[in-house]
C-alpha positions in Angstrom: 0.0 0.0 0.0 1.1 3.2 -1.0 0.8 6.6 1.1 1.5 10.5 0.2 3.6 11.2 3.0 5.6 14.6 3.7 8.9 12.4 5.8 10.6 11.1 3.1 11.3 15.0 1.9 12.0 15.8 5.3 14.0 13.1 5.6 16.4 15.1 3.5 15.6 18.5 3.4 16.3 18.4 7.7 20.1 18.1 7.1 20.2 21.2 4.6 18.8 22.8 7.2 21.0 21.9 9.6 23.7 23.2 7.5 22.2 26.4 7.3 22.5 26.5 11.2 25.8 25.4 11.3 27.3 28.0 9.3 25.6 30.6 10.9 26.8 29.6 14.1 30.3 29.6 13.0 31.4 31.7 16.0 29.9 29.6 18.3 31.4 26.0 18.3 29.4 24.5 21.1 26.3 26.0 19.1 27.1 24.9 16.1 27.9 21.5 17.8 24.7 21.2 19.3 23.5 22.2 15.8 24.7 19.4 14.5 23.7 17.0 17.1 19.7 18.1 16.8 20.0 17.8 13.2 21.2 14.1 13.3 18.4 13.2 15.9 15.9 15.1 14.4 17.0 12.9 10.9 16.6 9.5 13.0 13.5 10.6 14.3 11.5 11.0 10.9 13.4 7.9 9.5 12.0 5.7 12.9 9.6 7.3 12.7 8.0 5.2 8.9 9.8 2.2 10.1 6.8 0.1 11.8 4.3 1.0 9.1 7.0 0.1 6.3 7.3 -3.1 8.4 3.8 -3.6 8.5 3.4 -3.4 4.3 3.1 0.4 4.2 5.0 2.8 1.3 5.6 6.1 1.9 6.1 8.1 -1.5 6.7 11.9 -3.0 6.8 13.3 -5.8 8.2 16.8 -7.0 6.7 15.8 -10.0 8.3 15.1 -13.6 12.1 15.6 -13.7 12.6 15.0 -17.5 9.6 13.6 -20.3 8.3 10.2 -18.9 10.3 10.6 -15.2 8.9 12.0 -12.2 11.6 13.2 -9.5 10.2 11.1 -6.8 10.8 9.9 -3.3 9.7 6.6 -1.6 10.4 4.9 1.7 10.2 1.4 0.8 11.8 -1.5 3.1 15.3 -1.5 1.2 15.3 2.1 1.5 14.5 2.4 5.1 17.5 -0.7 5.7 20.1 2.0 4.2 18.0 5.5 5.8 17.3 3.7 9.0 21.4 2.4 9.2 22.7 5.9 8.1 20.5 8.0 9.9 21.5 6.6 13.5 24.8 6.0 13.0 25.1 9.3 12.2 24.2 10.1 15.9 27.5 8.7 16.8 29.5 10.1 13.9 28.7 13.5 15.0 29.4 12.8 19.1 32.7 11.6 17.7 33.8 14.4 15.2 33.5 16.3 18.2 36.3 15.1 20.4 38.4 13.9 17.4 38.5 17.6 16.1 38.4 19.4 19.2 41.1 16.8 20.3 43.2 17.8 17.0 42.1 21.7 17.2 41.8 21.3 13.5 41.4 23.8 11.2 37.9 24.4 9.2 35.6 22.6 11.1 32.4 24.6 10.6 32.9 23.4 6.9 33.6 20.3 8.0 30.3 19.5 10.0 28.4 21.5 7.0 29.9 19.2 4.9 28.6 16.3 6.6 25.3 17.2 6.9 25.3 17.9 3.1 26.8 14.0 2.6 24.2 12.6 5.1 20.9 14.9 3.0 22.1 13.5 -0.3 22.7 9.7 1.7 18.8 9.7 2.4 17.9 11.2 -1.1 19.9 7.7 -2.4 17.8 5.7 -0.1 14.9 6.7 -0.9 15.2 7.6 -4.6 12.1 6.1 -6.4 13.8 5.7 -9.8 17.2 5.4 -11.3 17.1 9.1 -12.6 16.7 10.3 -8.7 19.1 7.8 -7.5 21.6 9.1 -10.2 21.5 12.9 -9.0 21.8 11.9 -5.1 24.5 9.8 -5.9 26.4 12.6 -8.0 25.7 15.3 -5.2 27.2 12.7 -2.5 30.6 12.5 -4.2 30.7 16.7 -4.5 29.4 16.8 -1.0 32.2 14.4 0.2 34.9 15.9 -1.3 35.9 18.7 1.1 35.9 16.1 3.9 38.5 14.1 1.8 40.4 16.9 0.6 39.9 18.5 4.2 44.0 18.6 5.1 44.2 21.0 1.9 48.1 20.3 1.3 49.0 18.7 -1.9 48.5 14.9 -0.7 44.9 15.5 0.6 44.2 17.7 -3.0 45.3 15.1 -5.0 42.9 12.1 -3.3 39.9 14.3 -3.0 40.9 14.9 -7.3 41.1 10.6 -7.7 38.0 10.6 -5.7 35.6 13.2 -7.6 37.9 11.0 -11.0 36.2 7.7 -9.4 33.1 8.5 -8.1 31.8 11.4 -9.9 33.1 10.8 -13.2 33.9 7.4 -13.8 30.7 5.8 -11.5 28.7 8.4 -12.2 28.7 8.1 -16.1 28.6 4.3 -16.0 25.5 4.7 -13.8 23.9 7.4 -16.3 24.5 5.4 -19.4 22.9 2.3 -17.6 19.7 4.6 -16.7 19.4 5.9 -20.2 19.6 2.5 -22.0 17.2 1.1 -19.2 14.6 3.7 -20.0 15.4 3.5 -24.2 14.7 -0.2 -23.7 11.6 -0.4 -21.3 10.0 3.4 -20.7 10.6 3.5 -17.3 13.0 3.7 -14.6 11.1 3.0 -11.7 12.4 0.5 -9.1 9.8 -2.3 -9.1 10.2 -5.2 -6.2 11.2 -8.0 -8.4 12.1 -6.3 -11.4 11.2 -4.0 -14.0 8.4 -6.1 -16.0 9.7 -5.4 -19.4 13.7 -6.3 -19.0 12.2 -9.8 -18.6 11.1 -9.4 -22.0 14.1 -7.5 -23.3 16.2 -10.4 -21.4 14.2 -13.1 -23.1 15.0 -11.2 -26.9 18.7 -9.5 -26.9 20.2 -10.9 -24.1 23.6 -9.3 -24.9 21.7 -5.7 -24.3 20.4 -6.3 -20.9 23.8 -8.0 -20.2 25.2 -4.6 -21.2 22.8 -2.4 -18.8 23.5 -5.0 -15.9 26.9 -4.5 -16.6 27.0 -0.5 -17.0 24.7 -0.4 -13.8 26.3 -2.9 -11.6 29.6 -1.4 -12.1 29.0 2.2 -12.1 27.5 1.4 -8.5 30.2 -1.0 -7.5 32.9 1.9 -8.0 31.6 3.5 -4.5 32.0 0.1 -3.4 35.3 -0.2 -4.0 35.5 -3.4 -6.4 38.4 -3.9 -8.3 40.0 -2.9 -10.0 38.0 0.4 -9.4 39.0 0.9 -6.1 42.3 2.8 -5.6 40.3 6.1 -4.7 39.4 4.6 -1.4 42.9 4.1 0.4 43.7 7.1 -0.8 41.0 8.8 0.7 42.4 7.4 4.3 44.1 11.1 4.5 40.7 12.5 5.8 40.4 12.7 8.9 39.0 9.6 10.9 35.3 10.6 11.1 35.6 10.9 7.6 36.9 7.7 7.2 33.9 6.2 9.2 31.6 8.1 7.2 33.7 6.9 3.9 33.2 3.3 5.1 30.7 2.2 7.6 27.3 5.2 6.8 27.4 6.7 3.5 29.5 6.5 0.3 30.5 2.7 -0.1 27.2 1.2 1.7 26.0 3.5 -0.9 27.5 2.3 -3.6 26.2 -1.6 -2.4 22.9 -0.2 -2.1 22.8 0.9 -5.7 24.3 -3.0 -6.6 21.4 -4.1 -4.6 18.6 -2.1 -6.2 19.5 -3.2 -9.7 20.2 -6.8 -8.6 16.3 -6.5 -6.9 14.4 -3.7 -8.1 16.2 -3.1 -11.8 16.3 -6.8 -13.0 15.1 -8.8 -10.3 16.8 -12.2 -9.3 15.1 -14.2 -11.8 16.2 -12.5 -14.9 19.5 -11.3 -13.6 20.2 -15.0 -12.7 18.6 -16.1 -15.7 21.1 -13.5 -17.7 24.5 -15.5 -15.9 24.9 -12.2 -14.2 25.1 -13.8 -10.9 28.1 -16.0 -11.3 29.9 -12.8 -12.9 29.3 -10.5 -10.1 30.3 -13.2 -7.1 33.5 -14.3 -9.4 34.5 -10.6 -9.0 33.3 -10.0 -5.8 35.7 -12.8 -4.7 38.3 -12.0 -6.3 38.2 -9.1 -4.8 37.7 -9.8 -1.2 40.5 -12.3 -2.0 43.4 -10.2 -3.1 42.5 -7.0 -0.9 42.9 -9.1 2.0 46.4 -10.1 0.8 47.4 -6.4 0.0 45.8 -5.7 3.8 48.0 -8.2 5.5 51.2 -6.1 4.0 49.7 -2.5 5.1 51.6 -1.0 8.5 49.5 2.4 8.4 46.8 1.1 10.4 44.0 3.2 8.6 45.4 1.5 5.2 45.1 -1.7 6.6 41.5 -0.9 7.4 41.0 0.8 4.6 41.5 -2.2 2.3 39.5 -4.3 4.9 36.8 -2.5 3.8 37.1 -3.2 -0.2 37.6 -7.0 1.2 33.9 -6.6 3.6 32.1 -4.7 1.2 32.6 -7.6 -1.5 31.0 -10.0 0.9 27.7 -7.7 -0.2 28.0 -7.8 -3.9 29.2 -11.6 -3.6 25.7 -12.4 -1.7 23.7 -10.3 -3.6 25.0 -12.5 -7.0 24.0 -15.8 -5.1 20.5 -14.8 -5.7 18.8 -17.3 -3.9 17.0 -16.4 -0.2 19.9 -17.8 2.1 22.5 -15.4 0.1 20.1 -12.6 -0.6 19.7 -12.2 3.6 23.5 -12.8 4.4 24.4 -9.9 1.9 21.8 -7.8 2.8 22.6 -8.1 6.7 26.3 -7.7 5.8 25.2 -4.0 5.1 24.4 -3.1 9.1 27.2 -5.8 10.4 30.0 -4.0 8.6 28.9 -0.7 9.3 28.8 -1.3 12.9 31.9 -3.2 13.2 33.9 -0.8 10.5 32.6 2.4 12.6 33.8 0.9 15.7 37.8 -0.2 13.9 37.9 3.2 12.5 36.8 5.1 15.7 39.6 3.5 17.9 42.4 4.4 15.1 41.3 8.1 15.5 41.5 7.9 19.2 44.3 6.2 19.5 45.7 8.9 16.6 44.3 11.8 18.8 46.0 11.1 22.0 49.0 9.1 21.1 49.7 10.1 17.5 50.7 7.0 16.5 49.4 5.2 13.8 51.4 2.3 12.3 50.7 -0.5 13.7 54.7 -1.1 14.5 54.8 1.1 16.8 52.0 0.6 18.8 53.8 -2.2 20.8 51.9 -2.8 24.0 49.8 0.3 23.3 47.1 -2.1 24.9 48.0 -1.2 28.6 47.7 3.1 27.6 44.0 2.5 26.2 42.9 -1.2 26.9 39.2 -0.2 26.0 39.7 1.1 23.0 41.9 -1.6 21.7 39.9 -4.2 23.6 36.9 -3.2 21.5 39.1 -3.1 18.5 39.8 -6.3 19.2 36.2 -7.6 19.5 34.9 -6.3 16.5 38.1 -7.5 14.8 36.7 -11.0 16.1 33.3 -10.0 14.4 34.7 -9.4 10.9 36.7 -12.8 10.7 33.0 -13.8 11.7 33.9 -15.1 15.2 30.3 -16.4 16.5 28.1 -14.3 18.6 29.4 -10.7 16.3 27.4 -9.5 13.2 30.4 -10.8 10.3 29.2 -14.3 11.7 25.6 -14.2 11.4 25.8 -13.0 7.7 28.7 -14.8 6.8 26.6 -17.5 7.7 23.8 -16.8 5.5 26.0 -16.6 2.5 27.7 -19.9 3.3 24.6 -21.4 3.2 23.3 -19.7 0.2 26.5 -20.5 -1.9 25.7 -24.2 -0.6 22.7 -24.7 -1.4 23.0 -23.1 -5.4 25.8 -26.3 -5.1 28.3 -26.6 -8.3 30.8 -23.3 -9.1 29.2 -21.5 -6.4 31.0 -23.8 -3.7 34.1 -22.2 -5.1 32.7 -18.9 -3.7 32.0 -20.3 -0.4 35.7 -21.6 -0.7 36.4 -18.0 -1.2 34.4 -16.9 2.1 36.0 -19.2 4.1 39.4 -18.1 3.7 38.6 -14.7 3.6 37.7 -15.3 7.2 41.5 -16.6 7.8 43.2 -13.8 5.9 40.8 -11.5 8.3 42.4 -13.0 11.2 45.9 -12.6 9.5 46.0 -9.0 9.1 43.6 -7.8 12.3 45.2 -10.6 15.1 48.2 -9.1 15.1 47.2 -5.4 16.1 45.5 -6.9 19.0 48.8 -9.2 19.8 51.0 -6.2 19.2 49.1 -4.0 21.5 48.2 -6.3 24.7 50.8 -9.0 24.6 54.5 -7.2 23.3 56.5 -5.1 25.4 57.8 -1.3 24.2 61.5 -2.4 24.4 62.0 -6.1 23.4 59.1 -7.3 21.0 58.1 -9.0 17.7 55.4 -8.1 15.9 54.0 -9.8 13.5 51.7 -7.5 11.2 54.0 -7.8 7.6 55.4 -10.1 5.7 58.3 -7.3 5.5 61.5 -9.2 6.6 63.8 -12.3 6.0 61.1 -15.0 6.4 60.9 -15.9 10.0 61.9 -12.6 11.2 64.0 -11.4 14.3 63.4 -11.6 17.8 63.2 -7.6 18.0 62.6 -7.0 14.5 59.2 -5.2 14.5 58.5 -6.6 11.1 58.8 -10.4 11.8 56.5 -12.8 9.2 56.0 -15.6 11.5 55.1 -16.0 15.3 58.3 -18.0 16.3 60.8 -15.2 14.8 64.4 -16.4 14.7 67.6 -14.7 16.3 70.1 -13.0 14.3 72.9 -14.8 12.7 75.3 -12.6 14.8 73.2 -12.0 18.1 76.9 -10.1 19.9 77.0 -7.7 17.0 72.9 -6.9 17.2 73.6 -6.3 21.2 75.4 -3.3 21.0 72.5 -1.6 18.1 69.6 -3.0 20.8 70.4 -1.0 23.2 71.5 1.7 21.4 68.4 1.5 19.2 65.7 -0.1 21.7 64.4 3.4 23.6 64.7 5.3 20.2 62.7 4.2 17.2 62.8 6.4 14.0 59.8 8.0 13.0 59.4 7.8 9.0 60.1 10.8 7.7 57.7 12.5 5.5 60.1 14.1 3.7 62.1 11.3 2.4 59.1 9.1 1.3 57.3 12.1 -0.4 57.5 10.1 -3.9 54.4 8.5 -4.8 55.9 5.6 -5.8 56.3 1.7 -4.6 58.5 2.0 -1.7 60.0 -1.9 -2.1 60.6 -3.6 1.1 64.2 -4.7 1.6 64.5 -8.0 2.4 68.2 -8.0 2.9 69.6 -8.9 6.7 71.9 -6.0 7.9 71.2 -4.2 5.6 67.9 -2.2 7.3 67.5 -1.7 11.2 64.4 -3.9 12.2 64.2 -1.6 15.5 62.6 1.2 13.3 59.2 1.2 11.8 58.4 -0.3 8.6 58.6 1.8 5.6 54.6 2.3 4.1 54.5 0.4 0.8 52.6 2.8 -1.4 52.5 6.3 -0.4 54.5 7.3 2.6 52.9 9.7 5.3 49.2 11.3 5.1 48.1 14.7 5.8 46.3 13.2 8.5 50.1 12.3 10.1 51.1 15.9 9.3 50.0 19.3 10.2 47.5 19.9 11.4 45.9 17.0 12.3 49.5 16.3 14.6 48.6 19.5 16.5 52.3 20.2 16.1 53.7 23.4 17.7 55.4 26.2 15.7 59.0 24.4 14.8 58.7 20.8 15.3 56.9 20.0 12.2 60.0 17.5 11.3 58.9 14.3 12.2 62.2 12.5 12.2 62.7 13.2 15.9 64.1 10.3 17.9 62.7 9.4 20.8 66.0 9.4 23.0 65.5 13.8 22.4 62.3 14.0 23.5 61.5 15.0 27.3 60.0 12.1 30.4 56.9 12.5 31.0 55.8 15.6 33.3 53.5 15.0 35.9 50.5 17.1 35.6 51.3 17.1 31.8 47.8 16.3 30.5 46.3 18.7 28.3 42.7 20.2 28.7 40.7 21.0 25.5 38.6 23.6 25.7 35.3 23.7 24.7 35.2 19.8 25.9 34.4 20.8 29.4 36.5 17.8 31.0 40.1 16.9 31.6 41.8 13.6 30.4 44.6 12.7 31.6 47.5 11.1 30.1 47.1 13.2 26.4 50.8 13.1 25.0 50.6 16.4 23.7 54.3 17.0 22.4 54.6 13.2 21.7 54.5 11.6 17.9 54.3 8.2 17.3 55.1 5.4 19.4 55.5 4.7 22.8 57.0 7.7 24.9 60.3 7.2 26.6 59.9 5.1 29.5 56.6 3.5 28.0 53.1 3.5 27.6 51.6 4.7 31.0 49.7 1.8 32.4 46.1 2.8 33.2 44.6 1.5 36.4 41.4 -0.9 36.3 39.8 2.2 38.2 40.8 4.9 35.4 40.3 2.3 32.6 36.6 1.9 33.8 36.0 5.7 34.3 37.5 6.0 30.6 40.2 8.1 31.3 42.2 6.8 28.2 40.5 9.3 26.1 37.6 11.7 26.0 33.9 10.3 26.2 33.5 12.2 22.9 35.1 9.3 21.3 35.1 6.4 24.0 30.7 6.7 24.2 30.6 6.5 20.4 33.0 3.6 20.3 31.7 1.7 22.7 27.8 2.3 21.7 29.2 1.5 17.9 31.1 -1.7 19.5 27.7 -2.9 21.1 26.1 -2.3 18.1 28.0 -5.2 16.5 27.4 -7.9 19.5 23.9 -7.3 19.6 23.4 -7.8 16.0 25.5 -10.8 16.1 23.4 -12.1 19.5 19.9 -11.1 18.8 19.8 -10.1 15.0 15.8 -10.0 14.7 15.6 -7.5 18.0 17.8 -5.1 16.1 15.4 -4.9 13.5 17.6 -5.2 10.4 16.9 -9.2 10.0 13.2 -8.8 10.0 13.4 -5.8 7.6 15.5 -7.6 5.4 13.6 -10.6 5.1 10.6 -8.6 3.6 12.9 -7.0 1.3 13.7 -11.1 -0.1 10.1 -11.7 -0.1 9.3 -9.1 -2.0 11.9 -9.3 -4.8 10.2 -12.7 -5.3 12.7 -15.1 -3.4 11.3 -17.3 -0.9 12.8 -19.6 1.4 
């Protein structure tokens, strides 16, 4: 049943005005803070709000009437709509607390355009969701990539330029045309655009008479959608983009522009061609074979990446195939496993990327070779790291399981080459516990002076007992352990900083595998493209003169007592912030938090631990009781009607 409802407008329209007030309270950060906050829960509100009616059968639609001759510029909050409004809209809520602290933490520069940006993203987020027609969906998901780009580019030196210019080159040129050409053929071929649950009527038709043409709009469509979801080989914008800032990373990732580009793989897969004709067209098999090749070799390239915001930054091209993989298996088991993957990444992506930025904001350290017993400094940030780590191998009881789960079962049950892809699941889920166990073994069980991480395959194979780049557990000693004695404890309290200057080139920095020949002590070189903006001014907060990074620890000063820093505008005190330190454990160590100051969350500000920890829930509860969260129920009704059934 369809109803003429005002909240799907509203829906968008309350973040542009939200913007409004944000800019005009430029002068006034807690304002303009508070701003923001009223806007996002003001959002959630409308998008609850339709939710038990949509449950209950309802559709709420509006039209602005006819965009261009036989297309009306509509609206309409239909289940798979509210899924991705419903998912964006609250996790928004907790984007927003976060920004807070992390930029407040960072006193960075241009944050009223920052939060104005945002709001912006998260206006043309809900206009994708609830787009009514590929021409509506097409606009939204142009104005999200121009919206987006001053959060990417938001460091404004020549690194942050040059990713926000590969990301509008992606997204808003390369997707965007691919997505344009699909809608025009679609209409040239049937009349219409309009998302219909199982299918546009008349592609079956088409399908049935010049199967090589609907191949070509599948094609066109499924691809200009999948660029925002980073499959490959379109993907290179999104590591790139790691040199936002962290928030924007979350947003990148877990609430708006790659969910988004899933969501648009998921309305032509349902709503375009449906499953029958799309499976009947061989398109399944195609998309899942690319799907796991790409969750396949991202994994690998993961597993190599020290920067931990790359590492999680190809995580995510890895997770978001998981979606595009189920959505090819077509049938009810792999429709619900890739549909649930939507919320159960989100929540445990948000949650990864959260406790990088915090860990970033009061420790500025972020490769995951130094971060050497980190655990003890902030033990529940990493120890929610490490849980929803667990979820996205897909550990039981965590989201990644339940719709990992699904998809096994739906790749089972189609039998024959699909068992290949659930070959391909399974050892994602190892290479996930490859590249995320050992920021969790680095951080709670390695000590700051003598240990052996094991996060790259970056070193003579085997590794060294104090090489930071070991490729096995074991490790092995040096061949000359007297001449390595003197360099230990010459090297041990000082590890080198990379230096921004030196790896400024863009290109392949090669690991040396030779022994001797590098220092082990010092952290490993990044493998693509050296430092971010985000390592650099200002998001380093670094005082007037000490912008050169190479700084040894052995110069820098002990600890002060009573050296925590106060932010203003946050109206509390944490202690242990190590303002003039960057990267790596201070001298003397990581200060070990008390069970009393770990519990009050005294490792960082509740601007980032609440939002962490709510995020981190999130993930359990979905992975516990999947049906109470909501999601499972709506997605089921989304399966039925595409015209799957158990």
């Amino acid at each position: 049943m369809e109803v003429f409802d005002y909240r799907p407008l509203a829906a968008v329209l309350v973040s542009l005005v939200g913007t409004a007030a944000i800019v005009a309270l430029h002068r006034r950060p807690n304002y303009r803070e508070g701003a923001t906050m009223l806007t996002a829960l003001a959002k959630f509100g409308i998008v609850a709000s339709m939710l038990p009616a949509v449950l209950a059968g309802t559709t709420f639609v509006w039209s602005f009437g006819t965009f261009v001759p036989g297309v009306e510029f509509a609206l309409r909050a239909d289940p798979l709509g509210m899924l991705f409004a419903f998912l964006a809209s609250g996790l928004w809520i907790i984007t927003s607390l976060y920004s807070i602290g992390y930029m407040r933490g960072l006193d960075e520069h241009g944050q009223t355009r920052y939060f104005a940006s945002f709001a912006v993203s998260l206006s043309a987020t809900m206009g994708i969701a609830f787009a009514s027609n590929l021409v509506t969906i097409f606009v939204f998901y142009e104005l999200l990539s121009v919206a987006t780009y001053p959060l990417v580019a938001h460091d404004e030196d020549d690194r942050a330029r040059s990713a926000g210019r590969k990301y509008i080159a992606y997204t808003f040129f390369g997707g965007g045309v691919l997505v344009l050409a699909g809608t025009v053929l679609t209409f040239w071929l049937t009349g219409t655009t309009d998302f219909t649950a199982g299918g546009i009527p008349m592609l079956a038709d088409v399908a049935a008479a010049d199967p090589w043409l609907a191949k070509l709009t599948f094609v066109l469509l499924a691809v200009g959608f999948g660029v925002k979801a980073g499959l490959m080989p379109l993907h290179q914008w999104l590591p790139e983009a790691m040199v936002a800032p962290t928030p924007v990373s979350g947003l990148l990732h877990a609430v708006a522009v790659v969910k988004s580009g899933a969501f648009g793989v998921a309305r032509v897969t349902l709503d375009v061609f449906g499953p029958a004709v799309a499976f009947d067209l061989g398109m399944g098999l195609a998309l899942s074979v690319l799907a796991a090749f790409t969750l396949t070799a991202a994994s690998l390239i993961a597993i190599r990446k020290d920067h931990l915001k790359q590492r999680l930054a190809y995580s995510t091209v890895s997770q978001l195939s998981y979606i595009v993989l189920g959505l090819g298996l077509f049938g009810w088991y792999g429709l619900i496993g890739a549909l649930l993957h939507i919320p159960a990444h989100a929540f445990m992506k948000l949650t990864l990327f959260f406790c990088a930025g915090a860990i970033h904001v009061e420790t500025h350290t972020d490769y995951i070779s130094q971060m050497a017993g980190i655990g003890k400094r902030m033990p529940v940030t990493l120890g929610a790291f490490a849980v929803t780590a667990a979820g996205m191998a897909g550990i039981p009881l965590l989201a990644g399981f339940v719709s990992k789960y699904y998809m096994l079962i739906g790749a089972a049950e189609l039998g024959g080459v699909f068992l290949y892809l659930a070959g391909a699941l399974l050892v994602s889920g190892v290479l996930n516990v490859v590249y995320f166990w050992p920021v969790v073994y680095t951080a709670f069980f390695e000590a700051e002076d003598d240990h052996d991480a094991k996060p790259l395959v970056d070193a003579p194979m085997g590794g060294e007992r104090r090489s930071l780049l070991a490729a096995t557990d074991g490790g092995r000693p040096p061949e000359d352990e007297s001449d390595d004695a003197t360099d230990d404890e010459t090297d041990a309290d000082s590890p080198r900083i990379p230096d921004a200057e030196t790896e400024e080139d863009d290109s392949v920095i090669q690991p040396d595998f030779s022994p001797g020949e590098r220092d082990f002590s010092e952290p490993a070189p990044t493998v693509d493209t050296g430092d971010y903006a985000v390592d650099k001014y200002p998001s380093d907060h670094l005082e007037d003169g000490h912008e050169d990074q190479t700084v040894d620890q052995g110069d820098r000063e002990e600890p002060q007592e009573g050296h925590d820093e106060h932010h203003e505008g946050h109206g509390e005190t944490h202690e242990g912030h190590d303002e003039h330190h960057h990267g790596g454990p201070p001298a003397g160590g990581w200060r070990r938090l008390s069970a009393r100051e770990a519990l009050a969350g005294r490792e960082t500000t509740w601007f980032m631990l609440g939002p962490i920890l709510a995020a981190a829930l999130g993930a359990v509860l979905l992975g516990i009781v999947p049906y109470k969260m909501v999601f499972l129920g709506l997605i089921e009704l989304i399966v039925e009607n595409a015209g799957v059934m158990p």
